[in-house]
RODO-2510 file (C-alpha; in nm, 4 decimals, decimal comma):
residues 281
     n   res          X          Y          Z
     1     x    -1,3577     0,7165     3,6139
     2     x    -1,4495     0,5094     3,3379
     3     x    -1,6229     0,2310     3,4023
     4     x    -1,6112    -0,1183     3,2860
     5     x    -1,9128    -0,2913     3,1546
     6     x    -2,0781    -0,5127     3,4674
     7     x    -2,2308    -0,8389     3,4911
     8     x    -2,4346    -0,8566     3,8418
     9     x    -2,6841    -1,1437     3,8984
    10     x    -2,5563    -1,5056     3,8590
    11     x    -2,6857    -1,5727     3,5134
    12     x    -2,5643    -1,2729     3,3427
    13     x    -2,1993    -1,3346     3,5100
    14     x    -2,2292    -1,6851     3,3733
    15     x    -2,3734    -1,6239     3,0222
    16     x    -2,0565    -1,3594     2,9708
    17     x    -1,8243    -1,6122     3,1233
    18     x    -1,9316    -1,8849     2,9107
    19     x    -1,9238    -1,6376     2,5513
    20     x    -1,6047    -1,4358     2,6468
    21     x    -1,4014    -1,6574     2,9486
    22     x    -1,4370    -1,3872     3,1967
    23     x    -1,6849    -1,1596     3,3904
    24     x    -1,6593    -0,8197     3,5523
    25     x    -1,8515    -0,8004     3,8664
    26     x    -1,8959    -0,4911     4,0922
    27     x    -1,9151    -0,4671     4,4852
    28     x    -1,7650    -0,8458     4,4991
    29     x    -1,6126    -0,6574     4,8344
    30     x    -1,7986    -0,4908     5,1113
    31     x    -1,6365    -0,1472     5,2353
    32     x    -1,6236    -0,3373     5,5492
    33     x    -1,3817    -0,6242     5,3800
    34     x    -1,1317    -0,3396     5,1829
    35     x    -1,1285    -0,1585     5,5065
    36     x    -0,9516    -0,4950     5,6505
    37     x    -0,7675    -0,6234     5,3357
    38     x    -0,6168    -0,3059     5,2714
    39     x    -0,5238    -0,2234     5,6677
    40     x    -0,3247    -0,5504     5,6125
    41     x    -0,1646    -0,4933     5,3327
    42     x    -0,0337    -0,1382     5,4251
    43     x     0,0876    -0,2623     5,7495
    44     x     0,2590    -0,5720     5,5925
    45     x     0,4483    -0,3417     5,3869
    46     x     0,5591    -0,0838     5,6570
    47     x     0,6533    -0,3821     5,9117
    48     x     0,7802    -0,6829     5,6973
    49     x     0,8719    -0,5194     5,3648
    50     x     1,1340    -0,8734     5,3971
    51     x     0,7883    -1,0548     5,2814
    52     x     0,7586    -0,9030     4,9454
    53     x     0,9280    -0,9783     4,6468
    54     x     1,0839    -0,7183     4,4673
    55     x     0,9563    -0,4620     4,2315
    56     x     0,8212    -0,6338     3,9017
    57     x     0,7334    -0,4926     3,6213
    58     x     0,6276    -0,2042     3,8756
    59     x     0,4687    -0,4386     4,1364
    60     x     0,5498    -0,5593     4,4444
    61     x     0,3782    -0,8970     4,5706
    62     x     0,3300    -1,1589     4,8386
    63     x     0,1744    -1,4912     4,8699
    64     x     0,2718    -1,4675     5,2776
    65     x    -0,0675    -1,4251     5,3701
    66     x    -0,2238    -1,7335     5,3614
    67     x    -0,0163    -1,9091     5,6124
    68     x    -0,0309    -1,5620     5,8640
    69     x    -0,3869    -1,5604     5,8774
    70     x    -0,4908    -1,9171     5,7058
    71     x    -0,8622    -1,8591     5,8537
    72     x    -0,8840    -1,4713     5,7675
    73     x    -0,7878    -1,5986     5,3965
    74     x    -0,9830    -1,8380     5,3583
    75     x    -1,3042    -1,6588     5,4253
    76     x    -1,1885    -1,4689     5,1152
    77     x    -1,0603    -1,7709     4,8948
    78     x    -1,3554    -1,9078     4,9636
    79     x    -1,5557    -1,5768     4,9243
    80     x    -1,9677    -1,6351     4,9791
    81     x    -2,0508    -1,4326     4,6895
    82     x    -1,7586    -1,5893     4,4406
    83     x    -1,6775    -1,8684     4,5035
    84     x    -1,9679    -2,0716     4,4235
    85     x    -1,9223    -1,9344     4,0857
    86     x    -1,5974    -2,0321     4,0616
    87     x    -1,6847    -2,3789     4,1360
    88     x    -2,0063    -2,3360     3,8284
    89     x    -1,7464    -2,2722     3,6117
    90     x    -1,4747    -2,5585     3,7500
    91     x    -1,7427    -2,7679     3,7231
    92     x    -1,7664    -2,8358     4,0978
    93     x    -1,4175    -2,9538     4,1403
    94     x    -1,2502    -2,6105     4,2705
    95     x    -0,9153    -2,6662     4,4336
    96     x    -0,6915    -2,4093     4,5967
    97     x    -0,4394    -2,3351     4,3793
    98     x    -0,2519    -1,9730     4,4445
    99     x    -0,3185    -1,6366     4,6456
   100     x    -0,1216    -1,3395     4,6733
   101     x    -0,1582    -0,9677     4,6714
   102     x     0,0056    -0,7602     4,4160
   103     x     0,0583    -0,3580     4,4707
   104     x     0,2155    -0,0474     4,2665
   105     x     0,2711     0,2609     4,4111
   106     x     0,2272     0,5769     4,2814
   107     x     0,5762     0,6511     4,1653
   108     x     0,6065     0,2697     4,0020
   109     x     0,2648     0,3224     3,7683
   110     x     0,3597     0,4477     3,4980
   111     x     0,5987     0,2011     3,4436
   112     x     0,3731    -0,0808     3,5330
   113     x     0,3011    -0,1819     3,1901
   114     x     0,3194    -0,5917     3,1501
   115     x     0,3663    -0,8015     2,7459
   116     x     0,0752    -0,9956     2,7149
   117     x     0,0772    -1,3640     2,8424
   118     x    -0,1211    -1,6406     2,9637
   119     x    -0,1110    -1,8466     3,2599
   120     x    -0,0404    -2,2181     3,2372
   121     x     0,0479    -2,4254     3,4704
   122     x     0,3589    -2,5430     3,6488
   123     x     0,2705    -2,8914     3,5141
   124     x     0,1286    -2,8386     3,1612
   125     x     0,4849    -3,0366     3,0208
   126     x     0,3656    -3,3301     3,1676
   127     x     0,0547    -3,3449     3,0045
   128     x    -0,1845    -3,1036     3,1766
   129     x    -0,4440    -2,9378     2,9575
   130     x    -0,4193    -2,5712     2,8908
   131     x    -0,8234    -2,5608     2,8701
   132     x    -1,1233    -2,7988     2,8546
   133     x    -1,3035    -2,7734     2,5282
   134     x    -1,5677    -3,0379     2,6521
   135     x    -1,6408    -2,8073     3,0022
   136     x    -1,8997    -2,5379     2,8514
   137     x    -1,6819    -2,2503     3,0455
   138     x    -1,3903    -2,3926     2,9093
   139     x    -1,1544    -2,3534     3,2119
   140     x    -0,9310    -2,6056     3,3647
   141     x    -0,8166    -2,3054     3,5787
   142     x    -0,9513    -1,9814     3,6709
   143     x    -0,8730    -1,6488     3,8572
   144     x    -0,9842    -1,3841     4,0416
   145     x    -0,9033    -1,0476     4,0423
   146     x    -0,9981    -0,8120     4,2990
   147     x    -0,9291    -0,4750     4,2809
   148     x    -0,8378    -0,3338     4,6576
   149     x    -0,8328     0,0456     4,5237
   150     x    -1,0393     0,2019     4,2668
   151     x    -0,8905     0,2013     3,9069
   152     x    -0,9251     0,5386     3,7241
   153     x    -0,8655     0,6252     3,3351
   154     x    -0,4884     0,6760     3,4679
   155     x    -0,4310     0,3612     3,6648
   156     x    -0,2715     0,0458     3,5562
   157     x    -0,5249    -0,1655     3,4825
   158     x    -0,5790    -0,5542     3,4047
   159     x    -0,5968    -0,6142     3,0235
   160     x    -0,7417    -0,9227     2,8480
   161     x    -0,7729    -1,0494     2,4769
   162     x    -1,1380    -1,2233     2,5135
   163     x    -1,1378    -1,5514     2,3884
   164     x    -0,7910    -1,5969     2,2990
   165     x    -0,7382    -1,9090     2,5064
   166     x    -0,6784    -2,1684     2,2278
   167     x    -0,4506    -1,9703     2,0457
   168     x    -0,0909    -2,0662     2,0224
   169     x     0,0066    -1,6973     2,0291
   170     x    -0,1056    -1,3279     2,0171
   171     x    -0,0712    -1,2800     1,6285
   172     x    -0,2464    -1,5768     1,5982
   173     x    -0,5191    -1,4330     1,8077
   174     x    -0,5306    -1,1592     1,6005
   175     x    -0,5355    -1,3180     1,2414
   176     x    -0,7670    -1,5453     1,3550
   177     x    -1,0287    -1,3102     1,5198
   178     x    -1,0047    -1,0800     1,2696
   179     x    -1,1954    -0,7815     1,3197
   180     x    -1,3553    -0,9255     1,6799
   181     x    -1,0320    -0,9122     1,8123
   182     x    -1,0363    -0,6860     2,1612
   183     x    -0,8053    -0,5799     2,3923
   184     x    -0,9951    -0,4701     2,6977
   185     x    -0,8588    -0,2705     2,9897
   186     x    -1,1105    -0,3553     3,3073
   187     x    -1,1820     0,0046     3,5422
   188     x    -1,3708    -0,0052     3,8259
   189     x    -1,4359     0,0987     4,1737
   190     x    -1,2471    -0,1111     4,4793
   191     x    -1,4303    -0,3667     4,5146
   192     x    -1,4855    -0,4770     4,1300
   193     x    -1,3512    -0,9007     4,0776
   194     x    -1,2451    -0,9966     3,7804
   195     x    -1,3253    -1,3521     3,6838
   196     x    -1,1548    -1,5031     3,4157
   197     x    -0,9934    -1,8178     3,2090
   198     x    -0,6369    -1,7804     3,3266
   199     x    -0,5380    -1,9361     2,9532
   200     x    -0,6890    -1,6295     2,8135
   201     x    -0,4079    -1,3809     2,7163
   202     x    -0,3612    -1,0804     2,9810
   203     x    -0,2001    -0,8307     3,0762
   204     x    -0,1432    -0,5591     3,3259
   205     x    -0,1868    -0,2284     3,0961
   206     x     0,0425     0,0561     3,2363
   207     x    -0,0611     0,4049     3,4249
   208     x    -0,0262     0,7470     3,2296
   209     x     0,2873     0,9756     3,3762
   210     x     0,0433     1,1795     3,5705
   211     x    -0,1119     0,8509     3,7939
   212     x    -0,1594     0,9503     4,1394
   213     x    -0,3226     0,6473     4,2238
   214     x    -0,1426     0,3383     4,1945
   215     x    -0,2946    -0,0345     4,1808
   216     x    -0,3429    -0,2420     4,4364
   217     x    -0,5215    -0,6028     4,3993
   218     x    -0,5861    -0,9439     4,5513
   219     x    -0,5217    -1,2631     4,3002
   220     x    -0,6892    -1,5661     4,3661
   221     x    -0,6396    -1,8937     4,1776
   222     x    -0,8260    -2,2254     4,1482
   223     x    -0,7507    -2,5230     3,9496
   224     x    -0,9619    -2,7984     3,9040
   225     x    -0,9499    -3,1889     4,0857
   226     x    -0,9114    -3,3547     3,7736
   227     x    -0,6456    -3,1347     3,6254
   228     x    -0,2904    -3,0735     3,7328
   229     x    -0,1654    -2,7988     4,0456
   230     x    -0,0815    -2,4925     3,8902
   231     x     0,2331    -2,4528     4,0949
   232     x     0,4891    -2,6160     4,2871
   233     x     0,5546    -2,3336     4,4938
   234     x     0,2286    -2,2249     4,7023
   235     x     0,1991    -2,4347     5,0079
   236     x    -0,1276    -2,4312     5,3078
   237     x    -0,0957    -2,4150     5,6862
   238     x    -0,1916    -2,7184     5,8239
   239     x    -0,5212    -2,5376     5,9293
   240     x    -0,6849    -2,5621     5,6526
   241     x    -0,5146    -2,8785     5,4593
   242     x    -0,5930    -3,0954     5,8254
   243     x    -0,9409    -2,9704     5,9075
   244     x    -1,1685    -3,1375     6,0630
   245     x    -1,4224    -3,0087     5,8262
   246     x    -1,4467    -3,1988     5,5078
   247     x    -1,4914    -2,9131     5,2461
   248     x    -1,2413    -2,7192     5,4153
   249     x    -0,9969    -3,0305     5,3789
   250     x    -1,1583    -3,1345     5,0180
   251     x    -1,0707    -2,7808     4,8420
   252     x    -0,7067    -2,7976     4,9808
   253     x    -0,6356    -3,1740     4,8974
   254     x    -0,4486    -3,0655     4,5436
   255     x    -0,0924    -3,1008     4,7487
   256     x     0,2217    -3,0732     4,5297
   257     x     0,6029    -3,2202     4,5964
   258     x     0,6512    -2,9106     4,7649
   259     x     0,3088    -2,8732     4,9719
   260     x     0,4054    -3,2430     5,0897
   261     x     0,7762    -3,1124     5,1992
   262     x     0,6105    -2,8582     5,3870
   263     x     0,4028    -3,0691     5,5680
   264     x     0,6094    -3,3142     5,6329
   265     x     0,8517    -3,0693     5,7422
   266     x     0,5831    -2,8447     5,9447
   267     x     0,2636    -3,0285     6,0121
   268     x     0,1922    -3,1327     6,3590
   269     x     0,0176    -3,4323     6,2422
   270     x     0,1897    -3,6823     5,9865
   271     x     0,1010    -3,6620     5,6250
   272     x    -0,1624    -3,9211     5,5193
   273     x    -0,0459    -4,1721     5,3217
   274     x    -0,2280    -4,1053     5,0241
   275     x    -0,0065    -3,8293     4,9553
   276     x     0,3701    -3,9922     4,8098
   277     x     0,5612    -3,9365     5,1256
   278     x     0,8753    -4,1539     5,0550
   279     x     0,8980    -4,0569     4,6856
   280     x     1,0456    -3,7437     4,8695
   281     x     1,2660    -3,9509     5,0244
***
């Protein structure tokens, strides 16, 4: 297997985030935690294949997990050893944004291959920013990537341009980077998180023809308080968006038109009224 480079105490994972807008780190999982995740997903797939979307781009994916197992999730949204760098790098203003898990099968990898693009949000018409050149990390969102099976030479593999985020396109990118321009795969064991400036352009680099691996992964997104959602689509059980626990309630505050419908529509408890109920109306 080759291996990706690592960054593995705080500072180092920082320091690369800061000069490249993302960090590889290793063991982010415990055997213990795979074990689990993966258990899930395989039985998810066998028993309510209804709950993922169809194949694209060779992947199958579901965001259905969250609001099965809200609590179960959120120990791993909120990961111990992640998350508070995820809130360094939002600047302390981390909001739940999106969380799904993504697999391809064997017979899907080798045509698995993605175009590069970059993730901006639902919103950015209206005026959200694309990145923050006054936050030293530069993020106004961010994303982790967890590999849930180890990724080998052959595997499809996440793909990123470093420090392509204020570009208006890949050529661009190019030109202007000149000869530092990199496209870098990321291989690791399961286990490995990928932490990186969702504006920085990606992609998900396709398996060779003789893959017998596949890719499996767990993709977690945060957006910031003072920037916009990054979707209108990803809603939280009232669980977690009603806790009595003030983080808890804090880091899912960033409710959308449709988190609002849901809970209005859902929620055993009416919606406070700081959230625009009768605009729905």
């Amino acid at each position: 297997m080759t291996v990706t480079a690592y960054q593995t105490t705080k500072e180092e994972i920082l320091a690369h985030y800061k000069e490249n807008g993302f960090a590889v780190i290793p063991n982010a999982l415990s055997q213990e935690e795979l074990d689990y995740l993966n258990g899930m997903v395989e039985a998810s797939l066998k028993e309510s294949p209804e709950l993922w979307h169809k194949p694209m781009e060779g992947a199958v994916g579901t965001g259905s997990f969250l609001g099965k197992h809200p609590l179960e999730m959120d120990k791993f949204i909120r990961h111990p050893k992640i998350f508070p760098l995820i809130q360094e790098v939002l600047l302390g203003e981390a909001r739940f944004a999106q969380f799904d898990f993504r697999d391809v099968s064997v017979d899907r990898a080798s045509s698995s291959e993605m175009k590069f693009h970059r993730d901006i949000s639902y919103y950015g018409t209206m005026g959200g920013m694309i990145y923050d050149p006054e936050n030293p990390y530069i993020s106004t969102f961010t994303c982790v990537i967890y590999y849930l099976s180890d990724v080998h030479e052959c595997c499809p593999a996440f793909c990123l341009v470093p420090n392509s985020h204020m570009y208006s396109s890949l050529d661009e990118a190019k030109e202007k980077q000149g000869s530092e321009y990199q496209e870098v795969p990321i291989r690791g064991k399961a286990g490995t998180a990928v932490l990186y400036n969702i504006t920085t352009y990606h992609t998900r680099k396709g398996g060779r023809d003789d893959c017998t691996h596949g890719r499996r992964t767990m993709h977690n997104y945060h957006s910031r308080a003072s920037s916009y959602p990054l979707t209108n689509w990803a809603t939280v059980p009232e669980v977690l968006a009603m806790s009595d626990d003030h983080d808890t309630r804090l880091f899912y505050s960033q409710w959308t038109p449709n988190q609002i419908k849901f809970a209005r529509d859902t929620y055993t408890q009416p919606v406070p009224p700081y959230y625009p109920v009768d605009k729905l109306k």
